[in-house]
C-alpha positions in Angstrom: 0.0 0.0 0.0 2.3 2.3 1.1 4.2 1.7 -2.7 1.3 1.9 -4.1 -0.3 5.2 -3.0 3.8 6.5 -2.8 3.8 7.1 0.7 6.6 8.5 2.4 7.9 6.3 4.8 11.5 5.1 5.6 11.4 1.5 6.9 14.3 0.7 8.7 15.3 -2.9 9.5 18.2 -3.6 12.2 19.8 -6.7 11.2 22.0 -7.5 14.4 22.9 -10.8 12.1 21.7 -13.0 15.0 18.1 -14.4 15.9 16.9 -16.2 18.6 19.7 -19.1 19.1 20.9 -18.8 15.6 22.8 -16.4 12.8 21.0 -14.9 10.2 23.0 -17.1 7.2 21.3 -20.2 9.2 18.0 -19.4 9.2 17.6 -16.7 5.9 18.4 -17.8 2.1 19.3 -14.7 1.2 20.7 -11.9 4.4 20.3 -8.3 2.8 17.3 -7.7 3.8 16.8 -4.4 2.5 15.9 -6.4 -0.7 12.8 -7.4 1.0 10.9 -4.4 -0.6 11.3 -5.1 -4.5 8.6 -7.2 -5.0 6.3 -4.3 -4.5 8.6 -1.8 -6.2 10.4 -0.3 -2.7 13.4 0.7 -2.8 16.6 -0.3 -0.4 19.8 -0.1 0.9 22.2 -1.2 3.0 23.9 0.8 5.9 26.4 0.2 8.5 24.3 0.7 11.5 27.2 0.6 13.7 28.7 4.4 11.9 27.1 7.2 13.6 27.9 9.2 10.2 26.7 6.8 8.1 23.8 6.4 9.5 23.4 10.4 9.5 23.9 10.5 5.8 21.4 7.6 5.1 19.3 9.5 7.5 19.4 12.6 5.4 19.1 10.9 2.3 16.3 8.8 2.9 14.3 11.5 4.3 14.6 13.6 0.9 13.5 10.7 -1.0 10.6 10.4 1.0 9.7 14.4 1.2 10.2 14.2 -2.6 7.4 11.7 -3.5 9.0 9.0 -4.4 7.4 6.8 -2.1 9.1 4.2 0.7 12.4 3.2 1.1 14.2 0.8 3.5 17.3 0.9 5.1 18.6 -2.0 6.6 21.1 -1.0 9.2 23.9 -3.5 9.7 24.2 -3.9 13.8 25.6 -6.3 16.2 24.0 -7.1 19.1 26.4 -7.9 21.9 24.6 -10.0 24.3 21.8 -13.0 23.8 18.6 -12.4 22.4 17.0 -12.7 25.8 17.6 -13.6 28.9 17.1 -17.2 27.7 19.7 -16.9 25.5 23.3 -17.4 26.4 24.1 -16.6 22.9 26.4 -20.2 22.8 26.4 -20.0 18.6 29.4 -17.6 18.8 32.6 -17.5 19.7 33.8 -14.4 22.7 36.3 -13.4 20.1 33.9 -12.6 17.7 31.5 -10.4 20.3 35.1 -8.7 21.5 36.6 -8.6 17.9 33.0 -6.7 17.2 33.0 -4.3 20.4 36.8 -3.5 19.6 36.6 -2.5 16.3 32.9 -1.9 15.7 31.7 -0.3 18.6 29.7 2.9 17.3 30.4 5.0 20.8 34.0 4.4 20.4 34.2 5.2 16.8 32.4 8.2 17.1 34.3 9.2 20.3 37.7 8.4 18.2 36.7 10.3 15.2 35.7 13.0 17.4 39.5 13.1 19.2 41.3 13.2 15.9 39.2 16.0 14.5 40.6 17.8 17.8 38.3 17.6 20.3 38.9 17.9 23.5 39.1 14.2 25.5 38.5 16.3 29.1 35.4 17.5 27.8 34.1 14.3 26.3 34.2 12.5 29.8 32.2 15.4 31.4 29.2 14.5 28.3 30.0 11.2 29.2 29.5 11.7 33.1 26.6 13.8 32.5 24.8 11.3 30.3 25.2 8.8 32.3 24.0 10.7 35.6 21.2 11.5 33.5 20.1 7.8 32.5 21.1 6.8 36.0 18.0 9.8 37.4 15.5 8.9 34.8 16.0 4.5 36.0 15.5 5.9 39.2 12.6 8.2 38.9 11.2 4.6 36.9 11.7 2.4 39.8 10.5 4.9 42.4 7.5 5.9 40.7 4.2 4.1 41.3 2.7 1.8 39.1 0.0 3.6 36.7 -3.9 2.7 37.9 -5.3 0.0 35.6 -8.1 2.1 34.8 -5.0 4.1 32.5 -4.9 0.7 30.5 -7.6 2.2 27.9 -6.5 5.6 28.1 -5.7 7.3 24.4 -5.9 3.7 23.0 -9.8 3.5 21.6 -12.1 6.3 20.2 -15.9 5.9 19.8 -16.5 7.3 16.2 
């Protein structure tokens, strides 16, 4: 539909290579997925989800095709995903080189903080965001665990209109 009547959307699939107990080459024939549109005439590409820039540029990009009528697009952004898939899964199908081999070298924070060093930045005030950010995330768990649950009567609240 949303081809059809050249909607524009950006559908954006994270492909962290890994399901539930398995890789992606085990359990897919074919692994781009961003080619999962062309059957109905969308548009895709492949992005590596784990470079802040370009992701921005993909970003930018996609959004112009969209705003210019062209219709959807999808971008399938190339991830990793460090841990299991769950609790349940002690993510045994590969190897703690690998995950450290992909947090060394991959790792979009660190990129991004790297780039950001050798473009000059100064490392003193990169900890301070960094302290900040995390004192930040640290209030709002805080504020999530102290506050009290919502009253079930808010379960149906903004979810059904009488038309």
């Amino acid at each position: 539909m949303a081809a059809l009547w050249k909607l524009p959307v950006i559908y954006v699939i994270e492909n962290n290579r890994y399901g539930m107990g398995t890789s992606i080459d085990r359990a897919s024939a074919r692994t781009d997925l961003f080619h999962r549109g062309t059957a109905h005439g969308i548009p895709g590409e492949q992005v590596d989800g784990m470079n802040v820039l370009a992701v921005h540029e993909a970003g930018l990009a996609a959004a112009e095709h969209a705003r210019s009528g062209q219709g959807p697009l999808i971008l399938e952004m190339l991830t990793y995903r460090y841990r299991g898939h769950s609790m349940s899964d002690p993510a045994k199908y590969r190897t703690r080189d690998e995950v450290d081999r992909m947090r060394t070298e991959h790792d979009p924070i660190d990129q991004a903080r790297r780039r950001l060093i050798e473009g000059g930045a100064d490392e003193a005030k990169l900890k301070a965001i960094d302290a900040e950010v995390r004192s930040r995330v640290a209030e709002a768990a805080q504020f999530a665990q102290d506050s009290p649950e919502p009253d079930p009567a808010e379960l149906w609240t903004d979810v059904l209109v009488d038309a």
